[in-house]
N, C-alpha and C positions, 0 to 999 in steps of 0.2 A: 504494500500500500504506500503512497505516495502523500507527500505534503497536501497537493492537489484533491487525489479522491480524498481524504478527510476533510479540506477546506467544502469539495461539493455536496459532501453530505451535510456537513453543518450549515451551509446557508439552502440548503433544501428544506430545511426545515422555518414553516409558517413565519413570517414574520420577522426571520434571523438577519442580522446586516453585520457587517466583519467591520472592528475597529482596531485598534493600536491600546495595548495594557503593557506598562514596565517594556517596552520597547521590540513588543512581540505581536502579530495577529492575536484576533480576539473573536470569539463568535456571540451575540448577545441576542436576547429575544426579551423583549417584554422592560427592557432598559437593564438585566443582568448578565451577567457572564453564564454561560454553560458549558464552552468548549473553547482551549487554546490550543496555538500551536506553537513551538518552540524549541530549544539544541538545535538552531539553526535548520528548522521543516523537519528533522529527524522523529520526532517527539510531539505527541499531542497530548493532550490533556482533558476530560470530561469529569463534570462535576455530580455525582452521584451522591447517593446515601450511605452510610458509612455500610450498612448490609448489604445494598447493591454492590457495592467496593465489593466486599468478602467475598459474595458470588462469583466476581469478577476473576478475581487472584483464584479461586477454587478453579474456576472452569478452565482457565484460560492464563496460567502463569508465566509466560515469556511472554504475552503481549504488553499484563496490565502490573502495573506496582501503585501502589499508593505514593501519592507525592510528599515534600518532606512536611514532616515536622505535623503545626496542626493546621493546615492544610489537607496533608492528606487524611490525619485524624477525623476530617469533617466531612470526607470525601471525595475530594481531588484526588484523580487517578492519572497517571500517566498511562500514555499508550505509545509503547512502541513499533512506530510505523511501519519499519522493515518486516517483523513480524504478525501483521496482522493484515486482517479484508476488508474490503469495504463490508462485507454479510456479518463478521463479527464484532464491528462498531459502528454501525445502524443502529444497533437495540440499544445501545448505553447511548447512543448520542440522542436516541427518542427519549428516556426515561430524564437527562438532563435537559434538555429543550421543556419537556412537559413541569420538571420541575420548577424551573425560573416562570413559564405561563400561568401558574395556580399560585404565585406570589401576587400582591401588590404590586403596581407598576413604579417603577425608581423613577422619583420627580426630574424632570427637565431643570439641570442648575440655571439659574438666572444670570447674566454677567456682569462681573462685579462694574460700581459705576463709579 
């Protein structure tokens, strides 16, 4: 899997538009993050539940690791590109995408005057 097929599934998803987070792509829906990408395209990232995390690492352990610290304690998971499909980061990029849409929307900042 390529930088690209994970960029096209994340903005496949309802809503999603790509921005710039700490100096990396960013996928966002609803005004939240759900999916980055990052190690220079190597490396993505989806933000899950920490259960869905476990399932993840259970099913599937060279693609997915928990990211550091408590990040990934919260759910942030890496996904290593090389190692994975577009068919097995479909379902974790639905389950973050749907995640961020059942929040509250993140207010529009105003610009400072």
């Amino acid at each position: 899997m390529t930088a690209d097929d994970f960029r096209e599934i994340a903005l496949s998803m309802q809503g999603a538009v790509e921005g710039s987070h700490m100096g990396h792509p960013d996928f966002r829906a609803n005004g939240r993050i759900f999916a980055t990408l990052h190690s220079n395209d190597t490396r993505g990232m989806v933000k899950v539940t920490p259960d869905e995390q476990r399932e993840l690492l259970r099913k599937h352990p060279k693609i997915f690791e928990p990211s550091s610290g408590a990040w990934g304690r919260q759910g942030c998971t890496n996904v290593h590109l090389s190692a994975a499909s577009p068919a097995i980061i479909r379902g974790p990029m639905i389950l973050a995408w749907e995640a961020v849409m059942a929040k509250k929307a993140t207010p529009k900042r105003r610009p400072a005057v």
